[in-house]
MOPAC internal coordinates of N, CA, C and O (Angstrom, degrees):
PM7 1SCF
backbone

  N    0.0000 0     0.00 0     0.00 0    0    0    0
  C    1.4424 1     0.00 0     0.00 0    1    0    0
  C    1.5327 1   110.90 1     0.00 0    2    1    0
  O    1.2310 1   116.46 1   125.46 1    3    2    1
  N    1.1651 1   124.33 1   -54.54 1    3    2    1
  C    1.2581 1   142.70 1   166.24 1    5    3    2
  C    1.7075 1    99.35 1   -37.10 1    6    5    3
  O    1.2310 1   125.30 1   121.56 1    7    6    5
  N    1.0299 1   107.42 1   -58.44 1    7    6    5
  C    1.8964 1   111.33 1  -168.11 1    9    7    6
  C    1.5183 1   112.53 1   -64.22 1   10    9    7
  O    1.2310 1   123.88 1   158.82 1   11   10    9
  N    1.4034 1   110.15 1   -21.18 1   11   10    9
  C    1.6158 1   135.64 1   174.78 1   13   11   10
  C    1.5943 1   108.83 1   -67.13 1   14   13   11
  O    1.2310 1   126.96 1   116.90 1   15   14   13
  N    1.0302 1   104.21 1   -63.10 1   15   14   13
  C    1.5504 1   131.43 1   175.84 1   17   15   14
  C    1.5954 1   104.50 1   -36.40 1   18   17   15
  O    1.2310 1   125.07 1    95.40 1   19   18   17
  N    1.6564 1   107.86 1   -84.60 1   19   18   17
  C    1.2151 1   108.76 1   167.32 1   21   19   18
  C    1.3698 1   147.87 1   -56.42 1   22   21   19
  O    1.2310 1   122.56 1   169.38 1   23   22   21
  N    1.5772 1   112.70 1   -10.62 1   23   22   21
  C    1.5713 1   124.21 1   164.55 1   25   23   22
  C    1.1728 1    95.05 1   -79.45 1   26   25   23
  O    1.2310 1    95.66 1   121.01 1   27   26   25
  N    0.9667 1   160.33 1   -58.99 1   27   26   25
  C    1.5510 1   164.38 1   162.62 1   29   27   26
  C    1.2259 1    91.37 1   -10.70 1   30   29   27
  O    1.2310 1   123.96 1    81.25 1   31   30   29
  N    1.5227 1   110.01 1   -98.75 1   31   30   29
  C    1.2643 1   117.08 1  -163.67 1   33   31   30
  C    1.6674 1   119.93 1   -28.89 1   34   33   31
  O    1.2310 1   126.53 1   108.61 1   35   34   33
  N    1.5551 1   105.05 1   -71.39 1   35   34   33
  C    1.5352 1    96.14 1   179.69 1   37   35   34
  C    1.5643 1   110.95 1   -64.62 1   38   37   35
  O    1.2310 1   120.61 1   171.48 1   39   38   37
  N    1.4078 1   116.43 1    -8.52 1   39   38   37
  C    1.7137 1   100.90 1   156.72 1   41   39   38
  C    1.8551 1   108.12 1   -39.41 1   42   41   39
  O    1.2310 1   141.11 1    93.75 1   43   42   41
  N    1.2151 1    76.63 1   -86.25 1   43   42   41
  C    1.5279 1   117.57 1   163.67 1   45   43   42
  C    2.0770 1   101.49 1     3.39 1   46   45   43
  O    1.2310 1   123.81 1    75.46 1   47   46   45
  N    0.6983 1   110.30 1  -104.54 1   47   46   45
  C    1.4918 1   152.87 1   171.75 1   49   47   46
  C    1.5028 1   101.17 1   -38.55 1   50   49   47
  O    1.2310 1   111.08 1   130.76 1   51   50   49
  N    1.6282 1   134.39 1   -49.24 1   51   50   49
  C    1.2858 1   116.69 1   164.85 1   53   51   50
  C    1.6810 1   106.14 1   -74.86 1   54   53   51
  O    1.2310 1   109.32 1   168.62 1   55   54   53
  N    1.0925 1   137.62 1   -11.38 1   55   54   53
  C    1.4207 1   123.53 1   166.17 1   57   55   54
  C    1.4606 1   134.38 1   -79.45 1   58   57   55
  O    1.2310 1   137.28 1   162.77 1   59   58   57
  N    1.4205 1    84.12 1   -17.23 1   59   58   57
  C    1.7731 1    99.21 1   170.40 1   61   59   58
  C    1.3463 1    97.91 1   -78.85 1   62   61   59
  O    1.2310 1   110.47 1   163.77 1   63   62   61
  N    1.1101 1   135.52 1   -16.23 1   63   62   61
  C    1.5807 1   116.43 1  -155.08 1   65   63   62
  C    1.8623 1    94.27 1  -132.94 1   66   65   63
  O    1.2310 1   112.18 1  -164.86 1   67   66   65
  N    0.9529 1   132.35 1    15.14 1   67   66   65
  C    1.4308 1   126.35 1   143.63 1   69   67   66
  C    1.1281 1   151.32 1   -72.95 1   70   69   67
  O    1.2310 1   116.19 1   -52.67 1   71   70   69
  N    1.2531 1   124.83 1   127.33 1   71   70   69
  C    1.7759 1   123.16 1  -127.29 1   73   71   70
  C    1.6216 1    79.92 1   -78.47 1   74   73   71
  O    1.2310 1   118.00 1   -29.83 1   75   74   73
  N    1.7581 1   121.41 1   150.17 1   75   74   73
  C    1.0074 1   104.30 1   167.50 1   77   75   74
  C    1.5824 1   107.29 1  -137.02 1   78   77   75
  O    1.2310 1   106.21 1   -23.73 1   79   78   77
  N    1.3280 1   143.22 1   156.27 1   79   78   77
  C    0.9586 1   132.77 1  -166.94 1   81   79   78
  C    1.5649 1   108.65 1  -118.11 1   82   81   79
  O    1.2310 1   132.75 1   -42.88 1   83   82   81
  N    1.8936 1    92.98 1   137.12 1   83   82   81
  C    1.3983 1   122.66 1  -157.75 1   85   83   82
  C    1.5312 1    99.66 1   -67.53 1   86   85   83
  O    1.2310 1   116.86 1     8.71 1   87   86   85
  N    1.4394 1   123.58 1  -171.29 1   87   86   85
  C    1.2773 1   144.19 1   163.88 1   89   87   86
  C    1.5811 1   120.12 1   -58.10 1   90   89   87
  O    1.2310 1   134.69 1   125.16 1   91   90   89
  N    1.3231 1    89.19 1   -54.84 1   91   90   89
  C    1.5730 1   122.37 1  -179.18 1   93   91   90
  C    1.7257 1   107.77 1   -62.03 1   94   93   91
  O    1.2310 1   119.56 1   131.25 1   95   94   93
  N    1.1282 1   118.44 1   -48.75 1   95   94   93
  C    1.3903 1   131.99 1   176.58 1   97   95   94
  C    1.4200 1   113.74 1   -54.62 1   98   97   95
  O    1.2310 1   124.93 1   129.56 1   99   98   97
  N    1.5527 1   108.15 1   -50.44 1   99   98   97
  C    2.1659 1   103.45 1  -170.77 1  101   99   98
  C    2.0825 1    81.09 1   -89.97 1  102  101   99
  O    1.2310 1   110.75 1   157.73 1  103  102  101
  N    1.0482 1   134.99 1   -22.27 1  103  102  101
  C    1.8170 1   118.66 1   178.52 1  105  103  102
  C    1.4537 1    86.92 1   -62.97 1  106  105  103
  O    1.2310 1   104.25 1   104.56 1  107  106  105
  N    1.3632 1   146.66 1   -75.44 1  107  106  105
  C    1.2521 1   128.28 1  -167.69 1  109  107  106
  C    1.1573 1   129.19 1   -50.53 1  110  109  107
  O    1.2310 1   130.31 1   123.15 1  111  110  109
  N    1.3227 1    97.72 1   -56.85 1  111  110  109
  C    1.6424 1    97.25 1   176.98 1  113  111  110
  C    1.8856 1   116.33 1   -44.21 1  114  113  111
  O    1.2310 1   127.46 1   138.58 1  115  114  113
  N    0.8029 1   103.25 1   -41.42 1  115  114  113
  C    1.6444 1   109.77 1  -177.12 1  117  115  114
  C    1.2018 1   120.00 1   -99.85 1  118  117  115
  O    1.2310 1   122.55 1  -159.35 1  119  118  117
  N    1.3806 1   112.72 1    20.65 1  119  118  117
  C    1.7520 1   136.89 1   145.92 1  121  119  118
  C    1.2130 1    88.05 1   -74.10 1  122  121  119
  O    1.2310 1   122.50 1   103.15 1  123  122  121
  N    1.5920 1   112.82 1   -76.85 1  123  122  121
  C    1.3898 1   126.93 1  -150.78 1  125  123  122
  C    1.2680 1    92.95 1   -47.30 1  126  125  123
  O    1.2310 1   106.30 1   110.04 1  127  126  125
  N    1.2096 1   143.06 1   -69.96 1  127  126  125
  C    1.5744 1   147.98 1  -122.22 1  129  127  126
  C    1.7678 1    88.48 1   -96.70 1  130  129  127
  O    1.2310 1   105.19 1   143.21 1  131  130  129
  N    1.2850 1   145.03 1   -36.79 1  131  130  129
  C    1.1599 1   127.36 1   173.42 1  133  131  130
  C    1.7703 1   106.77 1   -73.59 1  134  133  131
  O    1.2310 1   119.86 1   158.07 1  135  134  133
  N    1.3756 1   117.88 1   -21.93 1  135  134  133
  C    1.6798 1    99.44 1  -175.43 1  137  135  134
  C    1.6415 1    86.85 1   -80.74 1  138  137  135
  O    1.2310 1   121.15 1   133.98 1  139  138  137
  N    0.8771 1   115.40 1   -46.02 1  139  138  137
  C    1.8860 1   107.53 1  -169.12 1  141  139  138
  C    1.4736 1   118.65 1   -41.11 1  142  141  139
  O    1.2310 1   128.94 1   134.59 1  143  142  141
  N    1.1775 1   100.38 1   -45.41 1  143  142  141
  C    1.7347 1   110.87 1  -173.13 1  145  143  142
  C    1.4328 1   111.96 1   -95.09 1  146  145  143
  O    1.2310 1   123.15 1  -155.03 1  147  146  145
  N    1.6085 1   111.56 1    24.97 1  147  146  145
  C    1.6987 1   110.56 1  -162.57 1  149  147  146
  C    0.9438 1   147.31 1    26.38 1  150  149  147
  O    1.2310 1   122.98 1  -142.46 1  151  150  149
  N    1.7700 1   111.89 1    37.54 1  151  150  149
  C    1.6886 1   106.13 1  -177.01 1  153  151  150
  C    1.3745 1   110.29 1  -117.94 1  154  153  151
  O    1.2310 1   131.09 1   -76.70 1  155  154  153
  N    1.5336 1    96.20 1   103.30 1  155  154  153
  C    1.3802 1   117.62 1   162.26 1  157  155  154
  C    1.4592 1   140.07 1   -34.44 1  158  157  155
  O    1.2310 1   132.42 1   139.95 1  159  158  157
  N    1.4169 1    93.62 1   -40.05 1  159  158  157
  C    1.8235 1   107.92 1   178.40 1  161  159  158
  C    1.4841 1   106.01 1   -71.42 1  162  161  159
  O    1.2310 1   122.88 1   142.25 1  163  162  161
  N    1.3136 1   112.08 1   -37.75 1  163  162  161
  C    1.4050 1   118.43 1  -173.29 1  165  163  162
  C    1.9303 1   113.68 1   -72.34 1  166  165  163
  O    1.2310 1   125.41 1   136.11 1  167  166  165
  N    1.0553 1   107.21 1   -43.89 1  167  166  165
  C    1.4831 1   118.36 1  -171.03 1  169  167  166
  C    1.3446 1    88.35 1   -67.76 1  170  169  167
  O    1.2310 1   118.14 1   110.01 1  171  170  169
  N    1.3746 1   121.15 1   -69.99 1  171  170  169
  C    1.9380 1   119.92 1  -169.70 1  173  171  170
  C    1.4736 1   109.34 1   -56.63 1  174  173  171
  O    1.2310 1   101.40 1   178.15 1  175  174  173
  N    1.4094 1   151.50 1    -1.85 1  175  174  173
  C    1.2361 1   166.31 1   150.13 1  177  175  174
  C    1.4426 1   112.14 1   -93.61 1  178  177  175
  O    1.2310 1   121.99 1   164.15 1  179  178  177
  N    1.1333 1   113.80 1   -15.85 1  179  178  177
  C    2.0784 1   102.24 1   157.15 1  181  179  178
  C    1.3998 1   105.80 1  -120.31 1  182  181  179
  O    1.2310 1   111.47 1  -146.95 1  183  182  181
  N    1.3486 1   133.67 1    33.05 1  183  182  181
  C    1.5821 1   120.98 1   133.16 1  185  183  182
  C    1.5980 1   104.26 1  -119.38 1  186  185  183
  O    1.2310 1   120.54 1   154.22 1  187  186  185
  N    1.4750 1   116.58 1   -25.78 1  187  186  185
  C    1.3678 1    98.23 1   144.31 1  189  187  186
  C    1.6576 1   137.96 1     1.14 1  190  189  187
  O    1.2310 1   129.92 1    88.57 1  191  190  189
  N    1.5806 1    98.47 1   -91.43 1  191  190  189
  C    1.1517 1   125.55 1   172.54 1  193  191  190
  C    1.5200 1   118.43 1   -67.76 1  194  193  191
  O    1.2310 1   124.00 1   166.55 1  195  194  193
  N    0.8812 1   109.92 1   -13.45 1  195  194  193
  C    1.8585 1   105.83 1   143.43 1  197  195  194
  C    0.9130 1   121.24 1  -114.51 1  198  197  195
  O    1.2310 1   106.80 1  -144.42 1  199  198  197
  N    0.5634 1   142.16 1    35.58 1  199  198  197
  C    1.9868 1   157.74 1   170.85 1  201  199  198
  C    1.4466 1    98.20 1    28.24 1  202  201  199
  O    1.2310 1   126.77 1   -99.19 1  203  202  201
  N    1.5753 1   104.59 1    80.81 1  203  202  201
  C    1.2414 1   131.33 1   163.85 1  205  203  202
  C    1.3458 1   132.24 1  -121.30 1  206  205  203
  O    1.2310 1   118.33 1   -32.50 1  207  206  205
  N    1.4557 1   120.78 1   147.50 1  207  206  205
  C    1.4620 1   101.71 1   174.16 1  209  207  206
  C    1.7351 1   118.33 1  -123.22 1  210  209  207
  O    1.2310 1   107.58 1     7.92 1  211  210  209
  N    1.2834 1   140.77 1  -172.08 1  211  210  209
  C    1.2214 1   135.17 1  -156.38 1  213  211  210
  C    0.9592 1    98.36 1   -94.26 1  214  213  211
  O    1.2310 1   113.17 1   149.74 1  215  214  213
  N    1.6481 1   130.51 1   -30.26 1  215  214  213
  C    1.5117 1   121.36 1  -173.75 1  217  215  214
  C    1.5969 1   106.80 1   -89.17 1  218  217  215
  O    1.2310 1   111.26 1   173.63 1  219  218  217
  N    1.3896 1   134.06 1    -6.37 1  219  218  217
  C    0.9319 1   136.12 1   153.48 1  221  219  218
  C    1.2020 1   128.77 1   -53.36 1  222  221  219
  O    1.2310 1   118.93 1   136.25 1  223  222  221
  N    1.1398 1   119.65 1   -43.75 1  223  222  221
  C    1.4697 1   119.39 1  -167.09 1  225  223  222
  C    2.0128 1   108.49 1  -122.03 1  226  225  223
  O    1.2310 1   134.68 1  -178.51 1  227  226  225
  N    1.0799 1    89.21 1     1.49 1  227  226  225
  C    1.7741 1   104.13 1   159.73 1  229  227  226
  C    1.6062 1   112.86 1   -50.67 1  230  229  227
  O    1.2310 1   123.39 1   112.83 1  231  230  229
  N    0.9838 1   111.10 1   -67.17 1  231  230  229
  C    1.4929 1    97.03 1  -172.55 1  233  231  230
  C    1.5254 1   123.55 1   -73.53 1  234  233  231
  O    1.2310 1   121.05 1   156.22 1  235  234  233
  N    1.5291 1   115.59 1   -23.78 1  235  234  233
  C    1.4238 1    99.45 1   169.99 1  237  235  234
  C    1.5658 1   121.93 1   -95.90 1  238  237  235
  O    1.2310 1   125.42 1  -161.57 1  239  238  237
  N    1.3102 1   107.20 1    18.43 1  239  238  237
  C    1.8963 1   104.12 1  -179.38 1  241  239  238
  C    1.5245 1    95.87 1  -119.73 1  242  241  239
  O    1.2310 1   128.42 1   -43.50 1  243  242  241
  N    1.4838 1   101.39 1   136.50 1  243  242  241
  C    1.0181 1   129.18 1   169.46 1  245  243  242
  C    1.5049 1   105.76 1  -125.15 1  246  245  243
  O    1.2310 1   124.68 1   -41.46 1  247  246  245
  N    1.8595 1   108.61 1   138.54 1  247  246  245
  C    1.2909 1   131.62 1   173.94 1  249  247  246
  C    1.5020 1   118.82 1  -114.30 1  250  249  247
  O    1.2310 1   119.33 1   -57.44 1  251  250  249
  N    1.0219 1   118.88 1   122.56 1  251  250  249
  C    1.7785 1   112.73 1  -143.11 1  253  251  250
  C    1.1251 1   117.50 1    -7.21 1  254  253  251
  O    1.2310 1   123.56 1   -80.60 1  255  254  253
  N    1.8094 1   110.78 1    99.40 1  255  254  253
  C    0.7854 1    99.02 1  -178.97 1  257  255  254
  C    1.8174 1   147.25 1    99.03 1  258  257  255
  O    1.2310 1   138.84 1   117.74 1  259  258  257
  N    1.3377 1    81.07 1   -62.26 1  259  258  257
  C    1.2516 1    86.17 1   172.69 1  261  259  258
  C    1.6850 1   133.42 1  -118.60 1  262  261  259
  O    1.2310 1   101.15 1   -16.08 1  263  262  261
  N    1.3455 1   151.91 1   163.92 1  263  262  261
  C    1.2406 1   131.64 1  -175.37 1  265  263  262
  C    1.2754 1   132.36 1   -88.25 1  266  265  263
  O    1.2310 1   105.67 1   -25.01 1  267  266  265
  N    1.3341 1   144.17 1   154.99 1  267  266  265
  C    1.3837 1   140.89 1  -124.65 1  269  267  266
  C    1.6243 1   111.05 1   -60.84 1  270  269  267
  O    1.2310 1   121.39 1   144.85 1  271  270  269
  N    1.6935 1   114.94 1   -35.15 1  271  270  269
  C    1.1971 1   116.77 1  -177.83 1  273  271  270
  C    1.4842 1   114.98 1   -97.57 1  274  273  271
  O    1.2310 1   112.65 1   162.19 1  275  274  273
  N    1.3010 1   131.49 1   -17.81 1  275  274  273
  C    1.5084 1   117.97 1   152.90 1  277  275  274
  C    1.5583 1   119.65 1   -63.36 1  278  277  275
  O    1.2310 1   120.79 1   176.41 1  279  278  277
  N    1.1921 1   116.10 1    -3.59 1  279  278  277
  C    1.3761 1   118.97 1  -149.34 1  281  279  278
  C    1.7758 1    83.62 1  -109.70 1  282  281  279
  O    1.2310 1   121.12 1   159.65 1  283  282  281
  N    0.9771 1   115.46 1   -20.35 1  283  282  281
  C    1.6240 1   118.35 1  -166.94 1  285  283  282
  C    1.3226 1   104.42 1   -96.78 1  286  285  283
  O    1.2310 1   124.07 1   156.72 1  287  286  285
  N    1.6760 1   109.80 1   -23.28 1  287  286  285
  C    1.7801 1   105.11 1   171.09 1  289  287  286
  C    0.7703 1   101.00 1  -102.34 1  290  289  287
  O    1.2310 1    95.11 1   114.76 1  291  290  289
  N    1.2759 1   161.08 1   -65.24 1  291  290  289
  C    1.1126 1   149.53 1   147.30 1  293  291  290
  C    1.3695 1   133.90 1    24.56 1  294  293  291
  O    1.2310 1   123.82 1   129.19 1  295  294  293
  N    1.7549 1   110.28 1   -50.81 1  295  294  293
  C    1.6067 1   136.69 1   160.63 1  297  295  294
  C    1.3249 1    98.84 1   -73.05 1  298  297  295
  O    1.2310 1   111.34 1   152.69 1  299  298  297
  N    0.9893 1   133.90 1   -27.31 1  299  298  297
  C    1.5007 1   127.56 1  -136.00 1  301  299  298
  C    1.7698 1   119.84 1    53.05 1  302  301  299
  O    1.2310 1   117.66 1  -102.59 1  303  302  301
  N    0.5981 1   122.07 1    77.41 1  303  302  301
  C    1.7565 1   131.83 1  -153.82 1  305  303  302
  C    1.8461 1    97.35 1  -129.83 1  306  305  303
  O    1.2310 1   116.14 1  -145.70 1  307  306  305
  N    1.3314 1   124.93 1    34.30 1  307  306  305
  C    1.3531 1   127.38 1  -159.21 1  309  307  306
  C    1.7893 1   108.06 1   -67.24 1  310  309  307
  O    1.2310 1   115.84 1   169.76 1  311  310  309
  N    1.3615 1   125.51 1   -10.24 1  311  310  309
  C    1.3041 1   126.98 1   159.83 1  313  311  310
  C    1.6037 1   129.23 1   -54.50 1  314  313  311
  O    1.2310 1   132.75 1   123.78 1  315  314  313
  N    1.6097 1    92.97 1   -56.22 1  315  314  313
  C    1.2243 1   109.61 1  -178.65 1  317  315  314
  C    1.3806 1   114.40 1   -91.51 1  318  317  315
  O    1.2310 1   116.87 1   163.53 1  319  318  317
  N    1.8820 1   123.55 1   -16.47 1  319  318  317
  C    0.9860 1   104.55 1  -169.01 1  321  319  318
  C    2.0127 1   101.12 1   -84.95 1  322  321  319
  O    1.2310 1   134.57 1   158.44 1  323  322  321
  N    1.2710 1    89.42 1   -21.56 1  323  322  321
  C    1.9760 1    88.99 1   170.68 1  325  323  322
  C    1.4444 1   108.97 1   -60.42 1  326  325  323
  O    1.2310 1   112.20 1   149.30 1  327  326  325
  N    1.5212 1   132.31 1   -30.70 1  327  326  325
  C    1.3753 1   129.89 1   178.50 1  329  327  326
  C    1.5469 1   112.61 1   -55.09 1  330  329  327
  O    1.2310 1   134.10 1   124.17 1  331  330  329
  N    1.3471 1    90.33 1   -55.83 1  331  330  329
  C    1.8607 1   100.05 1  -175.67 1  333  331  330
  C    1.4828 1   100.90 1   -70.29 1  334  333  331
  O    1.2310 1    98.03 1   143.92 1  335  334  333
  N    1.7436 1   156.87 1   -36.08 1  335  334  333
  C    1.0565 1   139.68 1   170.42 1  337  335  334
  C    1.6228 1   106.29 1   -68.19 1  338  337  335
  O    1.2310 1   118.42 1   161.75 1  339  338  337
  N    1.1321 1   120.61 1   -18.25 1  339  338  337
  C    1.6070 1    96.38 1   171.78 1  341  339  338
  C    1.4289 1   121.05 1   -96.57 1  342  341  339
  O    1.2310 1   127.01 1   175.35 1  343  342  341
  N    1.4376 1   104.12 1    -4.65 1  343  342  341
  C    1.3996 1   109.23 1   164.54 1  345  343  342
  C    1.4416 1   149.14 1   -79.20 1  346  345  343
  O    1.2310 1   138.64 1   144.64 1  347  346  345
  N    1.6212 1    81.46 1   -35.36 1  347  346  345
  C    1.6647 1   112.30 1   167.08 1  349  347  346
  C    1.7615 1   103.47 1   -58.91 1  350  349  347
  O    1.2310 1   125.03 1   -14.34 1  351  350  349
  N    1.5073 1   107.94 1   165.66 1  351  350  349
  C    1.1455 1   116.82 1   162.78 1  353  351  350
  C    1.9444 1   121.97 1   -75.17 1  354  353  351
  O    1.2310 1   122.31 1    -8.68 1  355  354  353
  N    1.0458 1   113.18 1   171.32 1  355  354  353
  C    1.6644 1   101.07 1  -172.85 1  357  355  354
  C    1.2634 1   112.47 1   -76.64 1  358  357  355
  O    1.2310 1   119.39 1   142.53 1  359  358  357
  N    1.4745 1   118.78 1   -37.47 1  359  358  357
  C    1.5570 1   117.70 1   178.88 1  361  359  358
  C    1.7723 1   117.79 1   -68.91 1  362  361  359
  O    1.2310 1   122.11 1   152.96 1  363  362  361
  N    1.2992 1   113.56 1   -27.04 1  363  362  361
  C    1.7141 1   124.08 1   177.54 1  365  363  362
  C    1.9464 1    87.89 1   -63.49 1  366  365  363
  O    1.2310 1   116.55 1    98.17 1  367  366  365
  N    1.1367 1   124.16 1   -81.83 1  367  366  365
  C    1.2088 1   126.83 1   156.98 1  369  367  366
  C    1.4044 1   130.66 1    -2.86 1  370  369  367
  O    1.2310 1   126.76 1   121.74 1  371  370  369
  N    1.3349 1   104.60 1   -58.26 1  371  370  369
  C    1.7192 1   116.68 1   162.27 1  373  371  370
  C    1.0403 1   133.25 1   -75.18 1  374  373  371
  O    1.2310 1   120.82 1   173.34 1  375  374  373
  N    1.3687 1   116.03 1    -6.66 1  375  374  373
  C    1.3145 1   133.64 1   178.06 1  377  375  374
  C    1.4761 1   110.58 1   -95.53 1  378  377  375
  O    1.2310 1   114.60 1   152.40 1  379  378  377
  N    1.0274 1   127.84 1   -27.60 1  379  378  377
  C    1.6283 1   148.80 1  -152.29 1  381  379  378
  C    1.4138 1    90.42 1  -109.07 1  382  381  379
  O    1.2310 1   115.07 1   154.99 1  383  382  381
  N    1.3579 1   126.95 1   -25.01 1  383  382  381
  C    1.9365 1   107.10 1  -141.62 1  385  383  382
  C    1.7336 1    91.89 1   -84.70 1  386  385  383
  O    1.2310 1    95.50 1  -164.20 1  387  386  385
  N    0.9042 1   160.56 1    15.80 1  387  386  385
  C    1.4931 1   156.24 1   162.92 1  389  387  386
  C    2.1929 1   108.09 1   -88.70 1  390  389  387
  O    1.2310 1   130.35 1   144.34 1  391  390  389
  N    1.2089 1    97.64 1   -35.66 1  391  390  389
  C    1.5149 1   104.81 1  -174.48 1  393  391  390
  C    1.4082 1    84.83 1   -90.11 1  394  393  391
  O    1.2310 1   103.18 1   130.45 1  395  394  393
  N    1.4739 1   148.50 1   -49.55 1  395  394  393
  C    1.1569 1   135.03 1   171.24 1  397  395  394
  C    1.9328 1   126.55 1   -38.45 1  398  397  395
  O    1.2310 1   134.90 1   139.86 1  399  398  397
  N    1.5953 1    88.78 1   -40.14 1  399  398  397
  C    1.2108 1   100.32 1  -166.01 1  401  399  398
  C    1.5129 1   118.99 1   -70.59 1  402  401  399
  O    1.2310 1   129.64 1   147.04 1  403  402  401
  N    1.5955 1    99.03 1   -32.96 1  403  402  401
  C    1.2843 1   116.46 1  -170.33 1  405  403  402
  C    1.6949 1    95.89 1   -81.60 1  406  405  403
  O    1.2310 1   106.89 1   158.91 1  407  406  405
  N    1.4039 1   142.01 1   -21.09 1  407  406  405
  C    1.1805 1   118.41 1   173.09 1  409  407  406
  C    1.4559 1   122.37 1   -90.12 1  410  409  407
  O    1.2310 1   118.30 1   162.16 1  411  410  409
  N    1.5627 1   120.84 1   -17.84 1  411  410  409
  C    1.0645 1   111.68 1  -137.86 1  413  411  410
  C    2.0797 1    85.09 1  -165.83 1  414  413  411
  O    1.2310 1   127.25 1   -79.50 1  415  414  413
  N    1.4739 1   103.65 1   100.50 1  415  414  413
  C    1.7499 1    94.19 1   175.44 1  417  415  414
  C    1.4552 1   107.58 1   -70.74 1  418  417  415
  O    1.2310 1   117.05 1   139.51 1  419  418  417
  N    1.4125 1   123.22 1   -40.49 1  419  418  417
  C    1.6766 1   115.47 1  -166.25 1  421  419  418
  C    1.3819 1    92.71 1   -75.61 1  422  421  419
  O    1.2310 1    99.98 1   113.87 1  423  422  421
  N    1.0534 1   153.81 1   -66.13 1  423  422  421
  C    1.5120 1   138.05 1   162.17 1  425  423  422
  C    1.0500 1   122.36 1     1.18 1  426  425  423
  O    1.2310 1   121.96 1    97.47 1  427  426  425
  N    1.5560 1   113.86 1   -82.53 1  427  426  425
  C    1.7837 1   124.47 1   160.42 1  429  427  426
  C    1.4366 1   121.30 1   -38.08 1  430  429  427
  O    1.2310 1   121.31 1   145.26 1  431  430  429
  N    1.3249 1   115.09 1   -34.74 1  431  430  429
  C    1.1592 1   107.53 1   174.57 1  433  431  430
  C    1.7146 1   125.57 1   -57.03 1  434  433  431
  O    1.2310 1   134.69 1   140.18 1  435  434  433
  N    1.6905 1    89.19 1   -39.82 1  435  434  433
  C    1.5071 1    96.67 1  -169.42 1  437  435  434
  C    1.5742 1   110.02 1   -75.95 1  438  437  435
  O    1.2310 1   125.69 1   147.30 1  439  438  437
  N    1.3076 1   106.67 1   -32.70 1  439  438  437
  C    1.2861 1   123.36 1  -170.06 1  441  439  438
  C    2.0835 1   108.10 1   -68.24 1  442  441  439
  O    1.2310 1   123.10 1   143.21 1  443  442  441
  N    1.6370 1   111.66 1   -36.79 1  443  442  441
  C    0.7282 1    94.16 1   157.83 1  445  443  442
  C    1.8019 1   125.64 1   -81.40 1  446  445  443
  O    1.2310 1   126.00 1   139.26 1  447  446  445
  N    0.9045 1   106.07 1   -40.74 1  447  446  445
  C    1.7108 1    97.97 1   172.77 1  449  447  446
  C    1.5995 1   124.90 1   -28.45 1  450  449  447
  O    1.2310 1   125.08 1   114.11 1  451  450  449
  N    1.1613 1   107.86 1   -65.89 1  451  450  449
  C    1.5832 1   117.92 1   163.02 1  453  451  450
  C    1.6431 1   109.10 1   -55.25 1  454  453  451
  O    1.2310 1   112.28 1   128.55 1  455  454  453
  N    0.8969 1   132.16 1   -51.45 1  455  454  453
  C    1.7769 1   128.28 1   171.79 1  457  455  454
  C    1.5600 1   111.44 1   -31.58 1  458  457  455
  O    1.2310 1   134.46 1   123.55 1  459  458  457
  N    1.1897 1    89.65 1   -56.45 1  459  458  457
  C    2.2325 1   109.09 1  -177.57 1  461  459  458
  C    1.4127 1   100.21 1   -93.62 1  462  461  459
  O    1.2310 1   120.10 1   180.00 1  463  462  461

């Protein structure tokens, strides 16, 4: 009975304490993982379907580290990272275009074009 008791418990007790991952956690991650692998169709069809947009959720996701459009030159991700500069507003854009520049020239390029 006793031996019952205590398998329980640390049943018990390792389930309370297993890391578990939020909502918020697999939506980023699978931001991240569609700008990484450049597929455009996919990223614009999963905020789609939550009726989201890029400048919305720009400022609070970070992809190692870094924010959605350094993170896209950075990969080299030049499909999607032109999606997110024409989506963004011009000044988020203008603010970014030096960390853009430094990863990624066709990026910068676009990024400055739309700036001017």
């Amino acid at each position: 009975m006793k031996n019952i008791l205590l398998v329980t418990s640390l049943l018990a007790a390792s389930v309370s304490f297993a890391p578990q991952a939020s909502a918020e956690d697999s939506f980023s991650l699978r931001v991240c993982e569609y700008v990484s692998v450049n597929d455009k169709r996919r990223l614009r069809s999963f905020l789609k379907d939550r009726k989201l947009k890029i400048r919305s959720i720009f400022d609070g996701l970070k992809c190692n580290g870094q924010n959605l459009l350094e993170f896209a030159a950075s990969s080299n991700a030049l499909d999607t990272g032109e999606l997110i500069i024409n989506k963004l507003p011009v000044k988020v854009v203008a603010a970014n275009l030096e960390a853009i520049k430094k990863h990624s020239a066709h990026l910068g390029g676009v990024a400055e074009k739309r700036v001017n």
